[in-house]
C-alpha positions in Angstrom: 0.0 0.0 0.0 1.1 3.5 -0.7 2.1 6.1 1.5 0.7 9.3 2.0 2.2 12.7 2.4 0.0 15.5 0.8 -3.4 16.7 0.9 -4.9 13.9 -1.4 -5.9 10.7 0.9 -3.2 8.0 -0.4 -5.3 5.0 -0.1 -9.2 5.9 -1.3 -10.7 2.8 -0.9 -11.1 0.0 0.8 -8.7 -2.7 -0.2 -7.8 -6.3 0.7 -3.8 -8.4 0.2 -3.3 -11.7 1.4 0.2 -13.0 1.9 2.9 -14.3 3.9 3.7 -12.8 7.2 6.4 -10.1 7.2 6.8 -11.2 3.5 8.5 -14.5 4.3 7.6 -17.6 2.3 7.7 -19.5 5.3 5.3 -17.8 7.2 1.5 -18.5 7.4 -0.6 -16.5 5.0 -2.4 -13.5 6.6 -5.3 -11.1 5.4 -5.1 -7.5 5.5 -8.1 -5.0 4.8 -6.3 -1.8 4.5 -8.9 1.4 5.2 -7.8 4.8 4.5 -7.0 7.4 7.2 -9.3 8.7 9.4 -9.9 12.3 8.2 -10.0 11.4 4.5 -10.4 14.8 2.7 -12.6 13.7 0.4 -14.8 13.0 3.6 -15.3 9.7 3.1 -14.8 8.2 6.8 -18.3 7.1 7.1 -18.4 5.2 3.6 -14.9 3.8 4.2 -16.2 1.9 7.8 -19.3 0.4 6.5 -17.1 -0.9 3.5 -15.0 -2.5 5.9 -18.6 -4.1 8.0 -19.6 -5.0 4.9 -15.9 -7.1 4.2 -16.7 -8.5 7.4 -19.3 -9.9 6.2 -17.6 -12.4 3.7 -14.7 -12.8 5.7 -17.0 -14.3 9.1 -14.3 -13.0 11.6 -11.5 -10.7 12.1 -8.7 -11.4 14.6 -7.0 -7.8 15.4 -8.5 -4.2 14.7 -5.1 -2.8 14.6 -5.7 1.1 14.4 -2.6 2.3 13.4 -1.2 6.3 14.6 1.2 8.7 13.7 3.8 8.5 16.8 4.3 12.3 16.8 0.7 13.2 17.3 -0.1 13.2 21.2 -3.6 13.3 21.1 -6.8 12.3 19.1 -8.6 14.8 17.4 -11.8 15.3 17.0 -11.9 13.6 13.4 -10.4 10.7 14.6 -12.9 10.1 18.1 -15.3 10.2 15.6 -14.1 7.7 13.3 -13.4 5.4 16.2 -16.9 5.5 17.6 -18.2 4.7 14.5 -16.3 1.8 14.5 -17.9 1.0 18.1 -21.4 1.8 16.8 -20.9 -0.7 13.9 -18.7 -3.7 15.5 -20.0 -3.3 19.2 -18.1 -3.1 22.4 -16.5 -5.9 21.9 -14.4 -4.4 19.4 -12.1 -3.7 21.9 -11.3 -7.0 23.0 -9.4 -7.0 19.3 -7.9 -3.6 18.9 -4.4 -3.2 18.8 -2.3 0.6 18.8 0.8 0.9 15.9 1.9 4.0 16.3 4.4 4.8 13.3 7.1 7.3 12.8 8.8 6.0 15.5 12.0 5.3 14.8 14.2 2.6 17.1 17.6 4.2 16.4 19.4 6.0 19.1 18.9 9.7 17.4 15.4 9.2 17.7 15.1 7.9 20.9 17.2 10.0 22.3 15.5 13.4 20.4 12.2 12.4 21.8 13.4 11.8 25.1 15.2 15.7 25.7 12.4 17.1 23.6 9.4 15.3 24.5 10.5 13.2 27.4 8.6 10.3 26.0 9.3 6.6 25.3 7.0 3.2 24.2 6.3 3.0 27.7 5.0 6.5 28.3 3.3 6.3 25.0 1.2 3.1 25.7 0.0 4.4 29.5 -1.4 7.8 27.5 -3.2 6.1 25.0 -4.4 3.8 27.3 -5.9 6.8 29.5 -6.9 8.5 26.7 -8.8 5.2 25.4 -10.6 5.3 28.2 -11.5 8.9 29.1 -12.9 9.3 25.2 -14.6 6.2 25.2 -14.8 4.2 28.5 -12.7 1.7 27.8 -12.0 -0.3 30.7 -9.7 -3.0 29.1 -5.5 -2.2 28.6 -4.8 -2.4 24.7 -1.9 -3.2 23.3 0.9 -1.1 21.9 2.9 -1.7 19.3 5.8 0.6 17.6 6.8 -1.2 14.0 8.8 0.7 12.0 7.1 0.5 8.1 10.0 1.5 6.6 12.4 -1.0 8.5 15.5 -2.1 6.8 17.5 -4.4 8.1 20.5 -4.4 6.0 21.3 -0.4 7.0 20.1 -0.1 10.4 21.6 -0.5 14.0 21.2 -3.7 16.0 18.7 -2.1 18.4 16.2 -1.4 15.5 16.1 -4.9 14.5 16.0 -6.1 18.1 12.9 -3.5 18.5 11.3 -4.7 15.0 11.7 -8.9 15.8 9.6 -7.5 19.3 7.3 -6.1 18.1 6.4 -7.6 15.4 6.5 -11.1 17.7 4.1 -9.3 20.0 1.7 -8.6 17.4 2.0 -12.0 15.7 1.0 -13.3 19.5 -1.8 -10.6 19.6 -3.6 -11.5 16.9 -3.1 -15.5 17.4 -4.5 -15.5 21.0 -7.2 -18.0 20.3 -10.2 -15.7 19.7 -11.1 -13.8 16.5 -14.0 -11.3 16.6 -17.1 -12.4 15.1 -19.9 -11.0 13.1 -22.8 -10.0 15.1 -25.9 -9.9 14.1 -25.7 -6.7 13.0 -23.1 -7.5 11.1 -25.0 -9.8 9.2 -27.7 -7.0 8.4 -29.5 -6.3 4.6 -27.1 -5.2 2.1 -29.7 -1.6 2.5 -29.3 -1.3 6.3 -26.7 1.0 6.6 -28.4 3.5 4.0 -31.5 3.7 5.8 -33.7 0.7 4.8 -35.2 -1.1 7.8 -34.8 -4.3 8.7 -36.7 -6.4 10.4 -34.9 -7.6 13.1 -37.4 -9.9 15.3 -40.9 -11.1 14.3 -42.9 -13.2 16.2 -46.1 -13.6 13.9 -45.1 -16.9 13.0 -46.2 -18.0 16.3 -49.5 -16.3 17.2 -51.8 -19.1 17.4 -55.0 -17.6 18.6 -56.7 -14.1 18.5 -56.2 -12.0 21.6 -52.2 -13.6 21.7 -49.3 -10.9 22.0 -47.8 -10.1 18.5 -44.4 -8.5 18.5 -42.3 -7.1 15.9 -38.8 -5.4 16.3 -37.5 -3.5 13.2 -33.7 -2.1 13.8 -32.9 1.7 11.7 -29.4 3.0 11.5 -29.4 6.3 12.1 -25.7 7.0 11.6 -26.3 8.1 8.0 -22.6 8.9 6.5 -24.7 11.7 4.7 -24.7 13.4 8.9 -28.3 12.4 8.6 
């Protein structure tokens, strides 16, 4: 997948790649679904998350959410919160149970460790325990969730031995994440109408079918989603 660096959202759809882990033969094959950024300029955030419910779909289950920062950025903006509940209005609160936090532009070498520690006074540690809080001030999380600082642009052949010892770690930690036993499974919300998430209504519970005689309660439970991506 591309990288982005100017105003134009680098990746504009939703997009799947299957292959070996960390692009070794010898690894097992893993699925990726790529979404763009939150705060897509061609506002698109809305669109982009109910792709990725309707990916779900066909895929049955998904073992990590792995929501993926810039390491430089110390706090979520307003574009972002909203992305991320979103997610929690679609998936549930279980979502949480599978989200990981990758926070890139964060560079293992000693430069950058040692810049962000006289200018920031920050480390992994210090940036997990934030997140954390912040996770659950903005949205009541009450679970820890897992940090992980992966360099994209790691290369092993011109880099000091700290950065690969930092990149085999976390990369081993995620691999452990996301093969913990449990994978998140489709709701049924998940499994709505292909209409649902424009507007149509579904009928979610109906109990006609077992009326039997005049006078006995009827009861029928239609489910509307109301988080229009139009802000309707």
């Amino acid at each position: 997948f591309g990288l982005g660096h100017e105003a134009v959202s680098m990746t504009s759809s939703v997009d799947w790649i299957v292959g070996h882990w960390l692009g070794d033969d010898q690894n097992p094959l893993v699925t990726i679904i790529d979404t763009p950024g939150t705060g897509d300029v061609q506002g698109r955030n809305c669109d982009h998350a109910l792709h990725l419910a309707r990916d779900l779909k066909k895929l049955g289950n998904i073992n990590t959410f792995l929501l993926t920062y810039k390491g430089t950025d110390n706090r979520f903006d307003t574009g972002l919160q909203d992305q991320i509940k979103l997610f929690v209005t679609i998936f549930g609160d279980d979502f949480w149970q599978y989200v990981g936090s990758e926070f890139s532009f964060w560079s293992h070498d000693i430069v950058n460790v040692e810049e962000r520690m006289e200018e920031m006074d920050i480390d992994e540690e210090y940036k997990h325990t934030d997140w954390n809080e912040q996770y659950e001030d903005l949205f009541n999380v009450d679970i820890e969730i897992p940090s992980f600082f992966i360099n994209p642009v790691f290369d092993e052949d011109n880099c000091e031995q700290v950065e690969v010892e930092k990149y085999e770690e976390y990369t081993d930690n995620l691999w452990e994440f996301m093969n913990n036993g449990s994978a998140y499974e489709c709701d049924q919300r998940c499994k709505s109408p292909s209409g649902y998430f424009t507007g149509e209504p579904w009928l979610w519970e109906d109990t006609a079918n077992n009326v039997q005689r005049v006078g006995d309660a009827l009861t029928i439970v239609w489910q509307i989603w109301i988080h229009g991506c139009n802000g309707e």
